[in-house]
N, C-alpha and C positions, 0 to 999 in steps of 0.2 A: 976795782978788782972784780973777776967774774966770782960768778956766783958757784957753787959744786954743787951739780946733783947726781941724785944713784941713777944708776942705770934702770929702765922700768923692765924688768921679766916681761920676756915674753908666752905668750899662752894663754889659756886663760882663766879666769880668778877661780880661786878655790871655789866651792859649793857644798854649802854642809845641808846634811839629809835634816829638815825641818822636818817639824809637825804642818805648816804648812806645804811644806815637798809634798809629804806622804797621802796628805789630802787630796792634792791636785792630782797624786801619782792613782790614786786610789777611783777619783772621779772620770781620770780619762780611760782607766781601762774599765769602768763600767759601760761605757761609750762605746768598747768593740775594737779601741785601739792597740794593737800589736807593743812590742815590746820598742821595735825599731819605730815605731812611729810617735810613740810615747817621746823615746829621747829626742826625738825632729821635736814635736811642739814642745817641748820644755827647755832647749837648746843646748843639749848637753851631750858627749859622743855617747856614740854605745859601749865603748870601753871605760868610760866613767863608769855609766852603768850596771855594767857586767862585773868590774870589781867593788863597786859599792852593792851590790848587793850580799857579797861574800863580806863584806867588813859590817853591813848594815843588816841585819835577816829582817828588821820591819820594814824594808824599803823593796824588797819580794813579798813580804805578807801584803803592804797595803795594795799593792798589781794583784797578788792572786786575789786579795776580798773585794779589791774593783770586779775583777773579771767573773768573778762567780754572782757576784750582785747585779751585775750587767746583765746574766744567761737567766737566772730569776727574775726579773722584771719582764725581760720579755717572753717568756715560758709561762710567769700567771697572765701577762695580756692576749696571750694565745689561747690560754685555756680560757678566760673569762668569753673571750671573741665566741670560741665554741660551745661554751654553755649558753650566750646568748640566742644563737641559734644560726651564727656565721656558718652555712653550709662548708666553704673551702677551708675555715681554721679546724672544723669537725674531721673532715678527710683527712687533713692534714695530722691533726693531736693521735687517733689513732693510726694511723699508718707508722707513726715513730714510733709512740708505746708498744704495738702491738702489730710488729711485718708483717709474722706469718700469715694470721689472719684479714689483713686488711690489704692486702696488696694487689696491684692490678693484674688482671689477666689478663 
């Protein structure tokens, strides 16, 4: 006699928001990665994402505290560069802090 099996769903497999998600979620946007690129390297659509963010709020906190830990790391190795004595990170530090004063004529 055959055998009965279910039928397999198609689509694909649920994904629950881990503490591991959130890390990985948290490590790529410190890297500079976008929201749509996030969901490319983690394989998951952007409409996943878009409504789990709405069911999940720490799964937008851990992207926004990637993305701002990302902008601070490389803001103090900018600033270190220019207290070194990197003449172009120096141009550069004050020209953002400080336009008005520091801008080319």
């Amino acid at each position: 006699m055959k055998e009965l099996t279910k039928p397999k769903k198609k689509g694909p497999k649920p994904r629950l928001v881990t503490l591991k998600l959130l890390q990985e979620v948290e490590r790529l946007a410190a890297r500079g990665l976008s929201q749509k690129q996030l969901c490319h390297a983690l394989g998951f659509s952007e409409s996943w994402w878009h409504d789990q963010k709405h069911r999940s709020p720490e799964l937008q906190e851990s992207y926004e505290k990637g993305a701002t830990q990302g902008v601070l790391e490389i803001a103090n190795s900018l600033f270190e560069a220019a207290r070194s004595g990197n003449t172009i990170a120096q141009l550069f530090f004050l020209k953002c802090r400080s336009p008005t004063e520091w801008r080319d004529h």
